[in-house]
Each structure stands twice: as structure tokens, then as C-alpha cells.
PATORPA-230694 format. One line per field, with one value per residue: residue in three letters; x negated, y, z negated of N, C-alpha, C, O in turn; chain; residue number from 1. Coordinates in pm, 1 decimal, decimal comma. Layout:
REM residues N
r = [ALA:...]
n.x = [X:...]
n.y = [Y:...]
n.z = [Z:...]
ca.x = [X:...]
ca.y = [Y:...]
ca.z = [Z:...]
c.x = [X:...]
c.y = [Y:...]
c.z = [Z:...]
o.x = [X:...]
o.y = [Y:...]
o.z = [Z:...]
c = [A:...]
k = [NUM:...]
END
This chain:
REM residues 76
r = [UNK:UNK:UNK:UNK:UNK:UNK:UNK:UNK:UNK:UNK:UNK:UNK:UNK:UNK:UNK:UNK:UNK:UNK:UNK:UNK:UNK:UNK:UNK:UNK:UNK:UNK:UNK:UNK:UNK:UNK:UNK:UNK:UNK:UNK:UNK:UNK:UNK:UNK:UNK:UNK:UNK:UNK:UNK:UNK:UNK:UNK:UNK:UNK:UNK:UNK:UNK:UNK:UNK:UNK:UNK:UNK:UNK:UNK:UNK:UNK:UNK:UNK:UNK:UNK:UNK:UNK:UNK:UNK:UNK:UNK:UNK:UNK:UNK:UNK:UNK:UNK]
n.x = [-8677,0:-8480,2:-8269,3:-8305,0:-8319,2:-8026,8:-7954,2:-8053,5:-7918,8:-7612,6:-7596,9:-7641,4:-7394,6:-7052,3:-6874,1:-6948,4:-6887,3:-6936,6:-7173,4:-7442,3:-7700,5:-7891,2:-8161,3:-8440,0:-8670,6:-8988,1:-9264,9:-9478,4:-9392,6:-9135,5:-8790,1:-8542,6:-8215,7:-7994,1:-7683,9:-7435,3:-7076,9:-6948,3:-6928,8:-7070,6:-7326,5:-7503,5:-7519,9:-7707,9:-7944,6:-8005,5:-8121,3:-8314,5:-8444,1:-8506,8:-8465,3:-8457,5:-8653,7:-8781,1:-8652,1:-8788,1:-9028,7:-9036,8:-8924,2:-9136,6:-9327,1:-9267,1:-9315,3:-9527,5:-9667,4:-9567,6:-9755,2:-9684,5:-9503,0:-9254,5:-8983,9:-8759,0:-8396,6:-8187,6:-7812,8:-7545,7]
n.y = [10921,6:11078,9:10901,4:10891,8:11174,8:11219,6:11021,2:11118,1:11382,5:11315,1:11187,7:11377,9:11567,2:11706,8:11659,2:11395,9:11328,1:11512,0:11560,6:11615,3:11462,7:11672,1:11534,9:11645,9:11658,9:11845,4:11979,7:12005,6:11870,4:11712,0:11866,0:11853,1:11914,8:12013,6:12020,3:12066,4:12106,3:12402,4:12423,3:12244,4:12382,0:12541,5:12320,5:12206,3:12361,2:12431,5:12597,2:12860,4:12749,7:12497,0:12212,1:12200,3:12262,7:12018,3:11830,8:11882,4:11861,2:11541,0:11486,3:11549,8:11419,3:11118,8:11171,3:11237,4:11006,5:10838,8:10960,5:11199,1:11560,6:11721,4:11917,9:12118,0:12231,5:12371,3:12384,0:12632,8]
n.z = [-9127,9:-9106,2:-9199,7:-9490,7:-9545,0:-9537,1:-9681,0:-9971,9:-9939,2:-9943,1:-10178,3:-10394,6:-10343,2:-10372,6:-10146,0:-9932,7:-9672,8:-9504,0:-9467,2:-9243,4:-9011,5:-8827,6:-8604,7:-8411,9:-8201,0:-8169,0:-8039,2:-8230,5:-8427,7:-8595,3:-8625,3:-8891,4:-8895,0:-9162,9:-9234,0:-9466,6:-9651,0:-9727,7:-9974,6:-10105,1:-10063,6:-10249,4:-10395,7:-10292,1:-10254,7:-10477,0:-10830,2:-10750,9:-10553,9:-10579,2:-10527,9:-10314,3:-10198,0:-10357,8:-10169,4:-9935,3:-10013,2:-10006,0:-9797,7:-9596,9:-9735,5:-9638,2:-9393,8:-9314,3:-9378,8:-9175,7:-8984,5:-8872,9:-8863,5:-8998,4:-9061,2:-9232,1:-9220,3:-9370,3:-9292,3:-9316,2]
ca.x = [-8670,7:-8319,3:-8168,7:-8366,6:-8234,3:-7906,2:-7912,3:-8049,0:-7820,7:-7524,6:-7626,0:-7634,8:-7298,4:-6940,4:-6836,4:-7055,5:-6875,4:-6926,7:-7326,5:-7453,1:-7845,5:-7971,8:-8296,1:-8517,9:-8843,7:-9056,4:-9422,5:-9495,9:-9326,2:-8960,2:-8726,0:-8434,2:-8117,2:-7930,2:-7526,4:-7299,3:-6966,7:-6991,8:-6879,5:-7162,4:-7430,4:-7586,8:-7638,5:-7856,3:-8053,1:-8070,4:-8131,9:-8437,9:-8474,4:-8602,2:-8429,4:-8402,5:-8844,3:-8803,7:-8627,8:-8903,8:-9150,4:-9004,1:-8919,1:-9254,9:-9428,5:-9205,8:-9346,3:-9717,7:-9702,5:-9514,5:-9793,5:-9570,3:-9471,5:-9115,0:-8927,8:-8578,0:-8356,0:-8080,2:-7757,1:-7416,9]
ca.y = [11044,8:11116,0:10856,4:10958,4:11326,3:11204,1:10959,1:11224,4:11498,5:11229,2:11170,9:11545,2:11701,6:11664,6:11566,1:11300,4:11263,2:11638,6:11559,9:11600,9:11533,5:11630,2:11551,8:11734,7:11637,3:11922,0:11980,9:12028,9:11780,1:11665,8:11906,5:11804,5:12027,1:11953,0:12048,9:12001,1:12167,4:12495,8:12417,7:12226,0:12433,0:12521,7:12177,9:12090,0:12408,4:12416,2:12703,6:12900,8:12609,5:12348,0:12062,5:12200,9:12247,0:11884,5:11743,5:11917,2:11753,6:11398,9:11395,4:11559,7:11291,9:11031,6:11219,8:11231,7:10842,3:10801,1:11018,4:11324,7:11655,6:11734,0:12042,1:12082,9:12371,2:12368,6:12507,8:12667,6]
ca.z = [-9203,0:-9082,6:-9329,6:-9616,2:-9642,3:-9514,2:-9855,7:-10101,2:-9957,1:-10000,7:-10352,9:-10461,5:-10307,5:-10384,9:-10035,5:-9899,7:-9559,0:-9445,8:-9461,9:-9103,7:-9021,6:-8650,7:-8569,7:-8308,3:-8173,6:-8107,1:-8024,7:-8343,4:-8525,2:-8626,0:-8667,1:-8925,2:-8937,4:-9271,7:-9311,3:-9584,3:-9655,3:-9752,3:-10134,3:-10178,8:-10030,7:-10336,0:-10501,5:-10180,5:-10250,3:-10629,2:-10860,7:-10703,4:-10448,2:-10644,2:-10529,3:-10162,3:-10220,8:-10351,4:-10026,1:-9847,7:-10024,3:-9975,7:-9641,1:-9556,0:-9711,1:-9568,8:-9249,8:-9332,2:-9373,2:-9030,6:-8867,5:-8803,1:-8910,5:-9040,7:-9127,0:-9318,6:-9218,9:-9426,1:-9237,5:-9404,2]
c.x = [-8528,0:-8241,6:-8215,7:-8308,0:-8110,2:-7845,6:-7923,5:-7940,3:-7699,6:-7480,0:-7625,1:-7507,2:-7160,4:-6832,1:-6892,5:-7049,0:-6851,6:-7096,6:-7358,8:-7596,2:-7856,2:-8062,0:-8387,7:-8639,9:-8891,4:-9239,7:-9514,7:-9462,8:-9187,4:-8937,6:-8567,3:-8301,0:-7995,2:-7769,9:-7455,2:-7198,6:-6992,6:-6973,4:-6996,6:-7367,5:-7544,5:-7628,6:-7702,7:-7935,9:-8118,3:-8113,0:-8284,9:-8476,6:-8518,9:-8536,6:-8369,7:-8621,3:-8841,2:-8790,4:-8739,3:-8991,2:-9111,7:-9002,3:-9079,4:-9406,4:-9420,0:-9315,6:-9459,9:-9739,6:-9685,3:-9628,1:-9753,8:-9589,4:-9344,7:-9082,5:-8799,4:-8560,9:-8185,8:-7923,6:-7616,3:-7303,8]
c.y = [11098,7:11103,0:10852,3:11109,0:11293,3:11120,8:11043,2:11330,7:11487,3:11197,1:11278,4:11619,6:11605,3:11571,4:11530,3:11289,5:11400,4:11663,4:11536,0:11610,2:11533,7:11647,4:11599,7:11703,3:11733,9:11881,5:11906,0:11904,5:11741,5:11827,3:11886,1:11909,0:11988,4:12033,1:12031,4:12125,6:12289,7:12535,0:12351,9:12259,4:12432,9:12396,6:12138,1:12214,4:12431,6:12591,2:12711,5:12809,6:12505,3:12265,7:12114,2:12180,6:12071,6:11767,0:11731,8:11847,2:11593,2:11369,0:11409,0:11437,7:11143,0:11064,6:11198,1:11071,8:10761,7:10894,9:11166,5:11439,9:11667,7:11870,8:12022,6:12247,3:12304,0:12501,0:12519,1:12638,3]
c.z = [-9207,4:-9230,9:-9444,0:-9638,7:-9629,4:-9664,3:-9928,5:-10025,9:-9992,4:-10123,5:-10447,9:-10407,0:-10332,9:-10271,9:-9939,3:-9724,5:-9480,7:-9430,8:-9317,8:-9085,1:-8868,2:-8674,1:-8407,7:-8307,0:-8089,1:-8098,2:-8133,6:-8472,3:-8458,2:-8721,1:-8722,4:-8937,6:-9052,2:-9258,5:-9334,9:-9539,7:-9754,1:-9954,7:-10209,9:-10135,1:-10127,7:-10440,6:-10371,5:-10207,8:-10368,7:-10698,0:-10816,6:-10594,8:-10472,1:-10557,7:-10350,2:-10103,9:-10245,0:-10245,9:-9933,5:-9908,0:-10044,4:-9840,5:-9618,8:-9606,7:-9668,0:-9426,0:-9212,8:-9308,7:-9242,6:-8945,5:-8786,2:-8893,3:-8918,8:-9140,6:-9146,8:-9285,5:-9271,1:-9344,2:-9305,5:-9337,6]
o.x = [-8476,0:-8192,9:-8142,5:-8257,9:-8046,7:-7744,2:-7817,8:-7853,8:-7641,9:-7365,8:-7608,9:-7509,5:-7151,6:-6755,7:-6903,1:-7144,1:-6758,6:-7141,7:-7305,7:-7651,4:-7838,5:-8097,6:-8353,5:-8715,0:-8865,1:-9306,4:-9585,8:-9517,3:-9143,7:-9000,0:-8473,6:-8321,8:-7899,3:-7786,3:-7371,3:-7212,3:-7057,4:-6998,3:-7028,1:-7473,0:-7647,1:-7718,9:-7748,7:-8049,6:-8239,3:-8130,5:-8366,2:-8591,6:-8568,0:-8621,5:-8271,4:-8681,8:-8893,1:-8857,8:-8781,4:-9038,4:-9189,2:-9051,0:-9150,3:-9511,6:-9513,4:-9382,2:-9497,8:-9820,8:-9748,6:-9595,8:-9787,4:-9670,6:-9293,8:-9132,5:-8731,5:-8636,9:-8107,0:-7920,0:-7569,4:-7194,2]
o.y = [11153,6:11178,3:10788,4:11145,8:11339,0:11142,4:11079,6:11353,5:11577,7:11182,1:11262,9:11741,4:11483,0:11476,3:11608,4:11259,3:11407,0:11770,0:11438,2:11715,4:11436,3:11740,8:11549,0:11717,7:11736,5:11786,6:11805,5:11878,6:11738,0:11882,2:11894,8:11996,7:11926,2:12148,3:11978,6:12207,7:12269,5:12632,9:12375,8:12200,9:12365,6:12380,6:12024,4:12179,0:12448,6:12687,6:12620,1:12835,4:12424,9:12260,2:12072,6:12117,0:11999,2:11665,7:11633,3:11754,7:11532,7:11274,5:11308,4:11398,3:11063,3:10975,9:11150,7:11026,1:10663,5:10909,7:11215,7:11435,6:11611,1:11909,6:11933,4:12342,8:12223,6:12624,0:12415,0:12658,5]
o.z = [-9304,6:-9315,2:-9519,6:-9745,0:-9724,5:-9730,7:-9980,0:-10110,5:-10052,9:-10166,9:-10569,0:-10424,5:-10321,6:-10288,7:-9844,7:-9652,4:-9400,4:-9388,9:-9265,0:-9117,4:-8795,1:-8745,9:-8300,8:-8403,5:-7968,9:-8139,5:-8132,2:-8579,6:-8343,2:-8812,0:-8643,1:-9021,4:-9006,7:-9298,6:-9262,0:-9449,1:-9856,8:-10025,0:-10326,5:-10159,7:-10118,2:-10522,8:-10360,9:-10176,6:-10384,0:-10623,5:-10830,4:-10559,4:-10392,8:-10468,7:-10288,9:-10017,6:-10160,0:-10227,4:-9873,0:-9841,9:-10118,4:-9778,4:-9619,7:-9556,4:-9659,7:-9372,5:-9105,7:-9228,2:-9203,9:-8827,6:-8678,5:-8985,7:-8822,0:-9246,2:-9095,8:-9301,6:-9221,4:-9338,9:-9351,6:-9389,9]
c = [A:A:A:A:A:A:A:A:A:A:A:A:A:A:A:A:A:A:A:A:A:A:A:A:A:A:A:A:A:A:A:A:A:A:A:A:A:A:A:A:A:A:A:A:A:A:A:A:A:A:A:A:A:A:A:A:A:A:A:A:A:A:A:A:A:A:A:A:A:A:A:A:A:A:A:A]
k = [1:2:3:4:5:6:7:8:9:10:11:12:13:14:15:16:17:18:19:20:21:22:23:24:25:26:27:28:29:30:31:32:33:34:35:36:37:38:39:40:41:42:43:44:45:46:47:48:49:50:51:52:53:54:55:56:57:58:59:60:61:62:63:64:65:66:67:68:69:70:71:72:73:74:75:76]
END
């Protein structure tokens, strides 16, 4: 799940090598922590969040298939 948002967030922002994913295993699930460079914040969250809603629904079904739970916190 890591290198799945780590590719799409790669693929959507101007500078590719400022993309940072930590992952966290809680109770609950996987917790992913997403952050880019602060220039391209908003193309990872998209107008109204679409395409930050779309990540979420990719990894999460990446997640569902692996058995898991997975959350995206996008950080600035």
C-alpha cells in the first residue's frame, strides 16, 4: 500500500523526490502519512478533494484485498 500512494502521489506533483510515505500499523489498521512539498500540496488534494477522496479510495481498496484497513493523512 505504501508504494501505491507513493507512485500516484509521484505521478500528480511537480517534485517527485520531496514525496515521503510513512506507514504505521495500528490496532485498527494501517496508518499512511503522505508529504509532498508544500507547492504541490494542492494537486495531491484536488479541487474539493477529489483526487485526495480518489487516493483514499484506491489505497483502501488495495487494503480491503490485503485484509486490512488503511487511512491517508495527508501532511503539509
Amino acid at each position: 500500500m505504501k508504494e501505491l500512494l507513493e507512485f500516484l502521489a509521484k505521478s500528480l506533483v511537480d517534485q517527485p523526490d520531496q514525496v515521503h510515505v510513512d506507514e504505521t500499523e495500528t490496532e485498527n489498521g494501517v496508518v499512511l502519512r503522505l508529504s509532498v512539498a508544500k507547492e504541490d500540496v494542492g494537486k495531491v488534494i484536488g479541487k474539493q478533494g477529489r483526487i485526495a477522496r480518489a487516493l483514499r479510495t484506491v489505497v483502501k481498496a488495495s487494503a480491503v484485498k490485503d485484509g486490512k484497513q488503511a487511512t491517508i493523512e495527508i501532511l503539509d
